[in-house]
Every structure is written in structure tokens, then in C-alpha cells.
C-alpha positions as CSV (number, residue, x, y, z in Angstrom):
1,X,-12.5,-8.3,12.3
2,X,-14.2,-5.2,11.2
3,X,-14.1,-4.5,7.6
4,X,-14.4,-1.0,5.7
5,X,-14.1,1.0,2.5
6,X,-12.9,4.4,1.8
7,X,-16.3,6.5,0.8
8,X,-14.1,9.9,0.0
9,X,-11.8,10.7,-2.7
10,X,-8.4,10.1,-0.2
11,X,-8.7,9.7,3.2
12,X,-5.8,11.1,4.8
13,X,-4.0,8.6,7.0
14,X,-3.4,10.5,10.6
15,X,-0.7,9.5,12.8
16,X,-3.1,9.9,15.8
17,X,-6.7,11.7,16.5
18,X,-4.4,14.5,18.1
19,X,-2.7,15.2,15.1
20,X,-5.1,17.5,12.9
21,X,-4.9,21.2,13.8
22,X,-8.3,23.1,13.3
23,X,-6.8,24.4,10.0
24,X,-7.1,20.6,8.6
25,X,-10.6,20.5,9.3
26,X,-11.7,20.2,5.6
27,X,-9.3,16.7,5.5
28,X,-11.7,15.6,8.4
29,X,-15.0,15.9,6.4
30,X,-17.2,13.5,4.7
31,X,-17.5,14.8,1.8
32,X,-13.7,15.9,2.0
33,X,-12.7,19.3,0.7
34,X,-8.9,18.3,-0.3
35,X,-8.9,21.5,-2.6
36,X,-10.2,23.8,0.6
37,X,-7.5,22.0,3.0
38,X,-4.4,22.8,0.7
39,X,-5.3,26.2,-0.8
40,X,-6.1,27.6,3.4
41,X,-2.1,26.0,4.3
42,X,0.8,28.2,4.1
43,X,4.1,26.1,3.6
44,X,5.2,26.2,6.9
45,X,1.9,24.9,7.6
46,X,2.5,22.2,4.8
47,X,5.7,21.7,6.2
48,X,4.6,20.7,9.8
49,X,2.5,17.8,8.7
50,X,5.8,16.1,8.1
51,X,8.3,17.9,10.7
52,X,5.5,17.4,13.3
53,X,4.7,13.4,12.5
54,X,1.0,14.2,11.8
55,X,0.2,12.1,8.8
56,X,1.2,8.8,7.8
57,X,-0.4,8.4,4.2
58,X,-4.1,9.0,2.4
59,X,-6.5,6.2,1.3
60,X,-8.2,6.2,-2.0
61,X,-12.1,6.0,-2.4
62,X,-13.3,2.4,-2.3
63,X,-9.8,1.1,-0.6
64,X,-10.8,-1.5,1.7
65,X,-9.2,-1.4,5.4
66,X,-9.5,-3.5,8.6
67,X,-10.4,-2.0,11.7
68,X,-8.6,-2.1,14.7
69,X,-10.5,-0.2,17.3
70,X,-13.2,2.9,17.2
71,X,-12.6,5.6,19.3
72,X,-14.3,8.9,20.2
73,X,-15.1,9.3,15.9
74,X,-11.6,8.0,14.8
75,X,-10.6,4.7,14.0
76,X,-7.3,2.7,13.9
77,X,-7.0,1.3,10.7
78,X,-4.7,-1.1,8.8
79,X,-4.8,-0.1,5.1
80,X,-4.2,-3.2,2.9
81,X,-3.3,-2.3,-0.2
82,X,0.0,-0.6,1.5
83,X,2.5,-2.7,2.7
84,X,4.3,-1.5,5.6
85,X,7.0,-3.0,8.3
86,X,4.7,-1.0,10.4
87,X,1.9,-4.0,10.5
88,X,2.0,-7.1,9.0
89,X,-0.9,-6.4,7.3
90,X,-0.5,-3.2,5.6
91,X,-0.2,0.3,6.7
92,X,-1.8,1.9,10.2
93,X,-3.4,4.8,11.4
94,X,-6.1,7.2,12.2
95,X,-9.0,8.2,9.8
96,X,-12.4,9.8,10.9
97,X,-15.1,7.0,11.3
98,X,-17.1,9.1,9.1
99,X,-14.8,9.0,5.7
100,X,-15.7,5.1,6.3
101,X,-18.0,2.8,5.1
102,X,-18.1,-0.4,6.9
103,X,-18.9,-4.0,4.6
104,X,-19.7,-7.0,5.5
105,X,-17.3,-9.2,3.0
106,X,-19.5,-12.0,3.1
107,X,-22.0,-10.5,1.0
108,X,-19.5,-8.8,-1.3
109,X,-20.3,-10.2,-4.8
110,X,-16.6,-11.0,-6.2
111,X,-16.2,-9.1,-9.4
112,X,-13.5,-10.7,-11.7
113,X,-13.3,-6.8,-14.0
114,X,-12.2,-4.1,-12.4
115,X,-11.6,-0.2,-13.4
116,X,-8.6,1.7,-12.7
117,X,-9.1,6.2,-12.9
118,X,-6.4,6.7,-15.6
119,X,-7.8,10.5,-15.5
120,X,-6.3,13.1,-13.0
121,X,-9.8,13.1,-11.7
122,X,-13.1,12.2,-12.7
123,X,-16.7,12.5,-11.0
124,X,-18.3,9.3,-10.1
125,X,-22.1,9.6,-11.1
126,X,-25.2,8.3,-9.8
127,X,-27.6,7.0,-11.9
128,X,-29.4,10.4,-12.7
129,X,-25.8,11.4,-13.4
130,X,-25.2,13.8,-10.6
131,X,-21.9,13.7,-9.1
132,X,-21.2,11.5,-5.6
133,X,-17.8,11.9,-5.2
134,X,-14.6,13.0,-7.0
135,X,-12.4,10.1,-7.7
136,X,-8.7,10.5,-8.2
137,X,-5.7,8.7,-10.4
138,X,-5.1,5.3,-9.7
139,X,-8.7,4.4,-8.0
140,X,-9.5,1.1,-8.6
141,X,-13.2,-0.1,-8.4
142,X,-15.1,-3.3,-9.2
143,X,-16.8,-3.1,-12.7
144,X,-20.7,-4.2,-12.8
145,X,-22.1,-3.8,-16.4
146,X,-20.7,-1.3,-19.6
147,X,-23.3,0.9,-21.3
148,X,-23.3,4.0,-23.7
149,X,-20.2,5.3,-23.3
150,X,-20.2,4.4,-19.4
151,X,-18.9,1.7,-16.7
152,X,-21.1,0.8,-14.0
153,X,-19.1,0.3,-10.4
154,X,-19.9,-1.1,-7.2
155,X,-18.8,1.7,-4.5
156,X,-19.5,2.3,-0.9
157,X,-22.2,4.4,-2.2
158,X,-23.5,1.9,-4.2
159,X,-24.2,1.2,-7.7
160,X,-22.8,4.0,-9.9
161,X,-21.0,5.1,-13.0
162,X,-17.8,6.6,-14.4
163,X,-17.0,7.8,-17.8
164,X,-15.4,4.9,-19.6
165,X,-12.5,7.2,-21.3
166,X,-11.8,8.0,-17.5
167,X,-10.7,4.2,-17.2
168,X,-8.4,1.8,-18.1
169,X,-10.3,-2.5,-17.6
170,X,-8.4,-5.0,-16.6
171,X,-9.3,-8.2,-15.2
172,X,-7.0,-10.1,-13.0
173,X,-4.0,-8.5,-12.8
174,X,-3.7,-5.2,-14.6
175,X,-1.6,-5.2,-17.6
176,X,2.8,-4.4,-16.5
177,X,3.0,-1.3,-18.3
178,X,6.6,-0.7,-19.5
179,X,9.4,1.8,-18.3
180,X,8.4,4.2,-20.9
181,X,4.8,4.1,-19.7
182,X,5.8,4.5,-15.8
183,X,7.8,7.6,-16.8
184,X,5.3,9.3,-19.4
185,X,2.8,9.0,-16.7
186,X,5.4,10.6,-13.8
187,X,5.6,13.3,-16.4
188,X,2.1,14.6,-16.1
189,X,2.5,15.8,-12.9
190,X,5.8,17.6,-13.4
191,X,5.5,21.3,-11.4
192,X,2.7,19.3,-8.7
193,X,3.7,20.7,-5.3
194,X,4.9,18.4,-2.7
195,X,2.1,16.9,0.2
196,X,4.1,15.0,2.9
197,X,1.5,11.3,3.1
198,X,0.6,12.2,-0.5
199,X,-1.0,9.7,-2.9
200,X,-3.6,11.8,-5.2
201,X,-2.8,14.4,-8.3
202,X,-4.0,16.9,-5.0
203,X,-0.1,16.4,-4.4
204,X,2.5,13.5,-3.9
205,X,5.2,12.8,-1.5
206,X,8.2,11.4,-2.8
207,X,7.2,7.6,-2.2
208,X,3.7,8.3,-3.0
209,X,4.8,9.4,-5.9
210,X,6.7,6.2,-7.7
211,X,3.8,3.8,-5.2
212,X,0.7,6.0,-7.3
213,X,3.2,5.7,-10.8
214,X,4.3,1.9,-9.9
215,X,0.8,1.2,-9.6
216,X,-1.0,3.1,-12.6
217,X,1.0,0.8,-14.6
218,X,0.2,-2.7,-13.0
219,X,3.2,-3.2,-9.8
220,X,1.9,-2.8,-6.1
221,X,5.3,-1.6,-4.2
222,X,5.5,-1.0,-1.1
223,X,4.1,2.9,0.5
224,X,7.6,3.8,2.3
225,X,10.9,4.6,0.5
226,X,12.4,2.5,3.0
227,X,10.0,-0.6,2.4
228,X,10.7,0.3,-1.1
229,X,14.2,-0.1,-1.4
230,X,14.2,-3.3,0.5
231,X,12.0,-5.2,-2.3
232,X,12.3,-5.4,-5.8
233,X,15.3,-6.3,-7.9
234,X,18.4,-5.3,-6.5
235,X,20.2,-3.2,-9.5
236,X,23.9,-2.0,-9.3
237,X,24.4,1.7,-9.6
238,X,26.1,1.3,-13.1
239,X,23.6,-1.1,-14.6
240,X,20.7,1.7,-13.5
241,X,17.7,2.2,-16.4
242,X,15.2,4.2,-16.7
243,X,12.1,3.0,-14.8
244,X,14.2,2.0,-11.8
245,X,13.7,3.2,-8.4
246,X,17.0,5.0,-7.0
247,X,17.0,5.7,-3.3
248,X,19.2,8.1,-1.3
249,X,20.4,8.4,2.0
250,X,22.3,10.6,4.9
251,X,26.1,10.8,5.5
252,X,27.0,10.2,1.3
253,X,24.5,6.9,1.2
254,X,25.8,5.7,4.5
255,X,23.0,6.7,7.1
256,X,19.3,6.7,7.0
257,X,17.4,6.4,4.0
258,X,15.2,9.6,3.0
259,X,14.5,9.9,-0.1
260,X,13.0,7.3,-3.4
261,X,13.2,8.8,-7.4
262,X,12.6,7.4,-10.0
263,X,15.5,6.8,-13.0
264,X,14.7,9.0,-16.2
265,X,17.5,8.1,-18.3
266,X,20.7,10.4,-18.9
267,X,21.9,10.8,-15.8
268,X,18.5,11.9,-14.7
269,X,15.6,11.4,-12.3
270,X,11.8,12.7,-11.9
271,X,10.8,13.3,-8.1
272,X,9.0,14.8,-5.5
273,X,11.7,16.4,-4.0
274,X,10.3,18.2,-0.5
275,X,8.1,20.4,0.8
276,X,7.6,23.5,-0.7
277,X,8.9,22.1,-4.2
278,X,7.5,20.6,-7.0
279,X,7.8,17.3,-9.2
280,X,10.8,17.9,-11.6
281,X,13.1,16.1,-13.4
282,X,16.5,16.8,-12.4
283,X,20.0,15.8,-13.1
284,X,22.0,14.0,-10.5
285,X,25.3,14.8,-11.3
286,X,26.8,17.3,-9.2
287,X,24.1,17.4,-6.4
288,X,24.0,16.1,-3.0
289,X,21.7,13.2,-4.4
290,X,25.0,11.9,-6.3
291,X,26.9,11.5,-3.2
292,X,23.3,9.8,-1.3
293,X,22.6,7.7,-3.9
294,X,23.0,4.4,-1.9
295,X,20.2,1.9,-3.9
296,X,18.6,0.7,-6.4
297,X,15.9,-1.1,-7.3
298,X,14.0,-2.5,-9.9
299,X,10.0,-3.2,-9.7
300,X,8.8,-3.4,-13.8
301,X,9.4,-6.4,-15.8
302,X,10.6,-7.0,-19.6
């Protein structure tokens, strides 16, 4: 089995090598130019990456996949760290070959510390401190040696450093941050604009959203809202608190599940509603997502 990391800041996960348009060429590039991509899409054009099944998800730097097969530049790849009934072993899909950097695990060195981006984004710096690579929210990277002010991580480029006010340390597991702490740090990104497969502060789809918030604070879930509200602590509607994940679903919370927020409190919820909206908190009461509320569950721990 063929074994890779991701060497940009998110790799978006295609659903096939026929689904970019020319207009997603930045996406494609090594280094990517996430910024470039979103800023040249209108929001139709934002739109049709989820009404036309082009992407599946995105990758964060230094995210290890397996690889399934090569193919013309592209390869088929299982992400790991994204559980999926699509593959037993995480999430599929297409990702240029050249946003790859392929390991041989053998020789990794196991690191017991590890460093998770608590900023929005940070630059990761080489040793001359010129900047590599942008990392995002919630990358998590093996920690080598702390010095002035710094954290030294191993990377598909290498040796290299981050700002240590940039990270949170944690070794092991990190730390179960509390409901409070899940929702302060949904609340940051309040007025982001939707991006269907999203999983960076570039913009968050809505289970991208409550996987990247679940996971700043210590719980791997599921990527899908639909592998999402089949794990977890099953919580009846009335006994709902804040930190929970509420999931709606067609035909009044009969039919087919579309939609994962998470609980504010007061008859609330912070989401990422749709294309061409933004993260807001919202009340529930007297909206269609009343009448499609259909589950609950419960991922954080007292």
C-alpha cells in the first residue's frame, strides 16, 4: 500500500479527475492558491461544485492518505482521518499527485507530541524563517524540539517551524474541550461564506463545519452529516444542550438527511447553512429546520 501526506494547505478532495473546470485551476496547484480559486468563482459557480457532484471534501497539510491507484497526474485516495461509509478506511477521492508527498512509514520516527493550528492560519517557516506553506485551523503535525518562542515540526517538507502562540501541544490524545469551548470556537467564523467539501477558515460546509469544531476541541467525528448522525450519543429532542449536534431532514424529518448544526442554547443553533450564505447563529423556532429536525446527537463528554 502506497502511503502519502498532504504537502499544501487543503487539498481539495475531487469526486473524479473530470470534475475541475479550468476555472478551479488554482485548487489544482502545488503550491495551491485557495484565496485565487474562491475570489475568481461567482456563486453559481460556487454552487455547481455541489449541484454538479464535483468535490467530495479537502485534506489538510501533513494529513496522511493511502493510495489506491495513480492515474494520468491524479490519484485515488482514501483519506484516514475521515471516516466515511464510503470506504472502510476513511474517505475517497481524487487529488492531484502533485499536492502529494509520498512516505515510506517505516522510517517515520513516531512522535509521542504533537501540534494542533489553533490560529485561523499561520505560515509554516523554514529554518531561515521564510515561509513554506500556509497552514490552516485544526492542522495537526508531529512536534520535534521547542525553542525561543517556536515549535519545530516534522512535515512533508521536512524539518520546520511554527509560531508556538499559533498552537495548542498535546500528547496522546488532545485534551476534550467542553461545550462552551466547541461553541466559542464555531463563533469565530460567524459571517464565513459557505464552500460545499469545506474544511479550512477558506470556508466550511455544513459538516465540515461541526467535523473542523468537533476536532479543534479533542473529538474525531465522522466527515458526512449522515455518518454523523449515526454515531455519537443518541439525545432526545427535549433533553438537546448546547454542544450537541442536531441534524435535519426532508419531508418534516422523515426523508433524507441534509443538513448537521450545531446546538447553541435558547432554542438556537450555529451553522453553515448553504451556498451562497454564511455561518450564523439562527433560531429554530418557526423555520423549516423545526419541522426537519429529525436527530440528535451527542459527541463531547462531561
Amino acid at each position: 500500500m502506497r502511503t502519502a501526506q498532504i504537502n499544501v494547505t487543503a487539498a481539495t478532495l475531487w469526486t473524479e479527475p473530470a470534475s475541475p473546470r479550468d476555472l478551479d485551476q488554482p485548487a489544482l496547484e502545488a503550491p495551491v492558491r485557495i484565496d485565487a480559486w474562491l475570489e475568481g468563482m461567482t456563486a453559481e459557480e460556487r454552487k455547481e461544485l455541489l449541484d454538479g457532484n464535483k468535490v467530495q471534501s479537502q485534506v489538510l497539510y501533513g494529513e496522511t492518505v493511502t493510495i489506491e491507484e495513480v492515474n494520468d497526474g491524479w490519484a485515488h485516495v482514501v483519506v484516514l482521518s475521515q471516516s466515511s461509509k464510503k470506504h472502510p478506511a476513511g474517505y475517497p477521492g481524487w487529488i492531484p499527485f502533485s499536492q502529494l508527498t509520498e512516505i515510506n512509514e517505516d522510517n517515520m520516527e513516531a512522535s509521542e507530541e504533537k501540534a494542533i493550528i489553533t490560529a485561523d492560519f499561520t505560515p509554516l517557516l523554514n529554518e531561515g524563517g521564510e515561509a513554506l506553506v500556509t497552514l490552516a485551523f485544526t492542522t495537526i503535525l508531529p512536534v520535534t524540539d521547542l525553542e525561543d518562542g517556536m515549535v519545530g515540526v516534522h512535515t512533508p517538507h521536512g524539518q520546520a517551524f511554527v509560531k508556538r502562540d499559533a498552537v495548542k501541544l498535546f500528547t496522546g490524545e488532545l485534551e476534550k474541550g467542553t461545550p462552551a469551548a466547541i461553541l466559542k470556537d464555531g463563533e469565530r467564523f460567524l459571517d464565513l461564506l459557505y464552500l460545499w467539501g469545506g474544511m479550512t477558515p477558506y470556508g466550511y460546509d455544513c459538516s465540515g463545519f461541526s467535523y473542523s469544531m468537533m476536532r479543534a476541541n479533542g473529538y474525531l467525528i465522522p466527515r458526512d452529516a449522515s455518518d454523523q448522525a449515526a454515531d455519537g450519543k443518541e439525545i432526545a429532542k427535549e433533553d438537546v444542550q448546547p454542544g450537541d449536534l442536531i441534524f435535519f431532514a426532508y419531508e418534516e424529518g422523515k426523508g433524507r438527511l441534509h443538513h448537521v448544526a450545531i446546538y447553541q442554547g435558547d432554542g438556537k443553533m450555529i451553522h453553515s447553512p448553504t451556498p451562497g450564505k454564511k455561518i450564523m447563529i439562527q433560531e429554530i423556532a418557526g423555520t423549516f429546520y423545526e419541522k426537519e429536525w429529525c436527530q440528535t446527537r451527542r459527541y463531547w463528554q462531561e
